[in-house]
N, C-alpha and C positions, 0 to 999 in steps of 0.2 A: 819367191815362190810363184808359182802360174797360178793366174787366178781365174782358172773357169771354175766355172761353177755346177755343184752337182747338189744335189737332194740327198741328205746325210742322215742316217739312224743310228745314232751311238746306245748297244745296251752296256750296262755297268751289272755284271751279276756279284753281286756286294761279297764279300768273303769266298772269294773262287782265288785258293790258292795256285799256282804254277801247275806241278805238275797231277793237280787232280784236272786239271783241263782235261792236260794229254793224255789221261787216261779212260776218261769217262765223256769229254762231249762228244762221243760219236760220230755224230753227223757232221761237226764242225768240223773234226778232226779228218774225214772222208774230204772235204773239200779241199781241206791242205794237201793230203797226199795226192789230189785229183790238178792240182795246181793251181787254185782258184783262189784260196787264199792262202796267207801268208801268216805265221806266227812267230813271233817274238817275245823274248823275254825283256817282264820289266822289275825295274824294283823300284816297288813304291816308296816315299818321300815320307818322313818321319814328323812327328809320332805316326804311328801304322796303324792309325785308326779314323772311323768312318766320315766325322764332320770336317777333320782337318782334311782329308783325301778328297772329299767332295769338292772344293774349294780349288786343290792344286789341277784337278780333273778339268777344273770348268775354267779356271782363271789363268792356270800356268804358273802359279809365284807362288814360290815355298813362303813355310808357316812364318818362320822369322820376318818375312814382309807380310804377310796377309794379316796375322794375328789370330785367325783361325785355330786357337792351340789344343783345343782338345772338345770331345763331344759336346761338354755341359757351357760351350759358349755359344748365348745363343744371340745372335744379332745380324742384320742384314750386314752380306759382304762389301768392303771396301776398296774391291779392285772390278776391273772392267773383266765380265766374264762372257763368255763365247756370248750367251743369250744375248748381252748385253750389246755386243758388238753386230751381231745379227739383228735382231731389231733393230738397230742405228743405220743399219744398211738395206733394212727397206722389206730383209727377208720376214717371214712368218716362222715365228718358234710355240713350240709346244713340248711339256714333259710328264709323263706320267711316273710318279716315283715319292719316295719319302719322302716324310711331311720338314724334314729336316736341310729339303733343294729350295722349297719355299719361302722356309726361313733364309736362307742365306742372299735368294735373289729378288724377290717379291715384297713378301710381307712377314715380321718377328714379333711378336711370338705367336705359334701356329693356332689358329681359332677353328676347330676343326668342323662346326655351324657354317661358319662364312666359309673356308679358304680349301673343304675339300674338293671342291669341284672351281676353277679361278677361268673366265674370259675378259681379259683387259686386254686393250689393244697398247697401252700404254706404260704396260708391268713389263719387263725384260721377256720371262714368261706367258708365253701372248696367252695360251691355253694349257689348263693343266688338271689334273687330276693327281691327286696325295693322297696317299693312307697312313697312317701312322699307328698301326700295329706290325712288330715284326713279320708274324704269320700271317699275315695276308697275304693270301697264295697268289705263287708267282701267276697262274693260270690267268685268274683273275686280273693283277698287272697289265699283264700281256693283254688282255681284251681291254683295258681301257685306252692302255697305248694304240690299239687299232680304231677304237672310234677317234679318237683323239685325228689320226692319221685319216682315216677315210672323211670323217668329219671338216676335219679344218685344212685339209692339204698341207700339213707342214713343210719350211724348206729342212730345219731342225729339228729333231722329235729325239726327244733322248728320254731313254728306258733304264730304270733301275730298279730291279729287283733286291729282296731281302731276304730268301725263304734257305737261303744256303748259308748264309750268315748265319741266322736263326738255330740254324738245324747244327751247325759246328760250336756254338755256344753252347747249347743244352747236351749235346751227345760228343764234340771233338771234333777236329779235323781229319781224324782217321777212323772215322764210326762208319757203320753202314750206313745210318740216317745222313751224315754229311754227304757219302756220295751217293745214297738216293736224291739228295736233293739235286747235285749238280747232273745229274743223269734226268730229272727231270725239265732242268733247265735245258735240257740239248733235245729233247721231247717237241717243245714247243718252237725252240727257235728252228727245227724241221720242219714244222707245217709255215712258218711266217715264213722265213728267208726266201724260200722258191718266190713267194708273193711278192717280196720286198724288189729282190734285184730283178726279177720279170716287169717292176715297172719303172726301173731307173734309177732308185736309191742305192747307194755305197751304205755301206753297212762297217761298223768298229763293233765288235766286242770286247771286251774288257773286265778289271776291279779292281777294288779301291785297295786292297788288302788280301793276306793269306790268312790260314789259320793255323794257328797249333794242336795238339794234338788232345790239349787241357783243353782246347774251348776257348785258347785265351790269342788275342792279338794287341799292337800299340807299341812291342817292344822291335827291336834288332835281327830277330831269330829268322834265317830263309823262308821257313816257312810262313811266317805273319808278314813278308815284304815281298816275297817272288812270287808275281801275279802275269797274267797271260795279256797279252794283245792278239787280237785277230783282227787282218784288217785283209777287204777282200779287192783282190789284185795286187798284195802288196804297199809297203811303204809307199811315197811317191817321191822320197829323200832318202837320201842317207846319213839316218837321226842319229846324233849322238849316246853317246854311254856314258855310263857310269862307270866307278871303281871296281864293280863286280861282274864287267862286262855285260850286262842288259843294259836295254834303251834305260832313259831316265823317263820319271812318271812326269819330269816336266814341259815331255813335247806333247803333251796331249791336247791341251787346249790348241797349239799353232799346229797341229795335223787336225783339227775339228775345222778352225778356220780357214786352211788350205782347200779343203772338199767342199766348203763353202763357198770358197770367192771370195772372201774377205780378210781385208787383214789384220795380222794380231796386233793386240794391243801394246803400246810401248814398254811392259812391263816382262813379258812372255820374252822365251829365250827364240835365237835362232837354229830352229830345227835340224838345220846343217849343218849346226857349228859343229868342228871336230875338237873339243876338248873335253873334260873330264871335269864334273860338277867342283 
């Protein structure tokens, strides 16, 4: 892969099924048709749920090597994840997101005294800000992820919101409050993105997961695993698929690292390979 180097904002909006994308981001959805970006079907890596997806998001390696096997494990990850590789390479990283990215790259188990607000030059997460309530409005999020950004100049900054999760738990993935939510999420990322790519950041959208209709995700069903990619100007490869013809969720980390300049870890697939998982 070419390794220039650009300034990368990956958001993750947590339970943003497939095609509630395409119907409800908007604004997102305007830039695709405008040709500006590029959308993609992915399906997510099993179980279809948030801590194990976290993990394939940032590191690349499904559950079977990671050991990441479901929400209630909670321990610092044991594979080398984009942070990690970014920091070793000199870049500045920063996340604003679940207290649940914390645990996995930083520091377990979450101490929400010390570890809401984290500046270590020496944590994979060089800066970060975590919340750990669901409803912690995405708004909110969003404005930490921007001090974070204006504050520390990151080369990495990745944003993860929870408030669409949240809202497809309690109300469905086919409720009006689900796609209030996700219509809200396209609200804000209208007023940031002009800001974002007006100063030279590449920009990923994404999730970790879909939802169903119960509220429920973690299992097989399209809906809890067919999640959207947005990436703007397009792939920079041509990534391989899956059995159900979407990308797989496992080039995520080596297209993080690509935009970065750096390369992936020994563990991570090759984003080009043309075969089937």
């Amino acid at each position: 892969m070419e390794k220039s180097r650009q300034k990368l904002i990956v958001v993750v909006l947590d339970g943003l099924r497939f095609d509630a994308a395409r119907k409800y981001l908007g604004y997102v959805e305007h830039l695709v048709e405008q040709g500006i970006v590029g959308c993609y079907p992915v399906q997510s890596e099993l179980p279809s749920l948030s801590r194990p997806l976290y993990e394939v998001l940032l590191t690349g390696t499904p559950v079977a090597r990671n050991g990441i096997t479901a929400n209630h494990v909670t321990r610092l990850s044991h594979e080398e994840s984009v942070f990690h590789l970014a920091s070793q390479a000199g870049l500045t990283t920063a996340a604003a997101a679940y207290h649940w990215v914390s645990e996995l790259y930083n520091s377990a188990p979450f101490n929400p005294v010390t570890d809401r607000h984290q500046h270590h030059a020496d944590k994979p997460i060089q800066h970060g800000v975590f919340y750990f309530e669901d409803h912690y409005p995405d708004n909110h999020l969003f404005l930490d992820a921007e001090y974070l950004r204006t504050a520390y100049d990151p080369d990495f900054l990745y944003i993860h919101s929870m408030n669409i999760d949240d809202a497809g738990h309690k109300f469905g993935g086919e409720s009006k409050q689900y796609e209030g939510a996700v219509r809200g999420a396209d609200g804000i990322l209208a007023a940031l993105v002009p800001q974002w790519t007006a100063q030279g950041y590449q920009v990923i959208v994404t999730s970790d997961h879909g939802m169903n209709a119960m509220g429920q995700h973690g299992g097989t069903e399209p809906e809890e695993r067919n999640v959207p990619l947005y990436v703007w100007g397009g792939l920079p490869f041509d990534a391989m698929q899956n059995e159900s013809g979407g990308l797989s969720q496992l080039i995520m980390a080596p297209l993080m690292c690509s935009y970065l300049g750096i390369g992936p870890s020994e563990a991570m697939i090759d984003p080009s390979a043309r075969h089937n998982k």
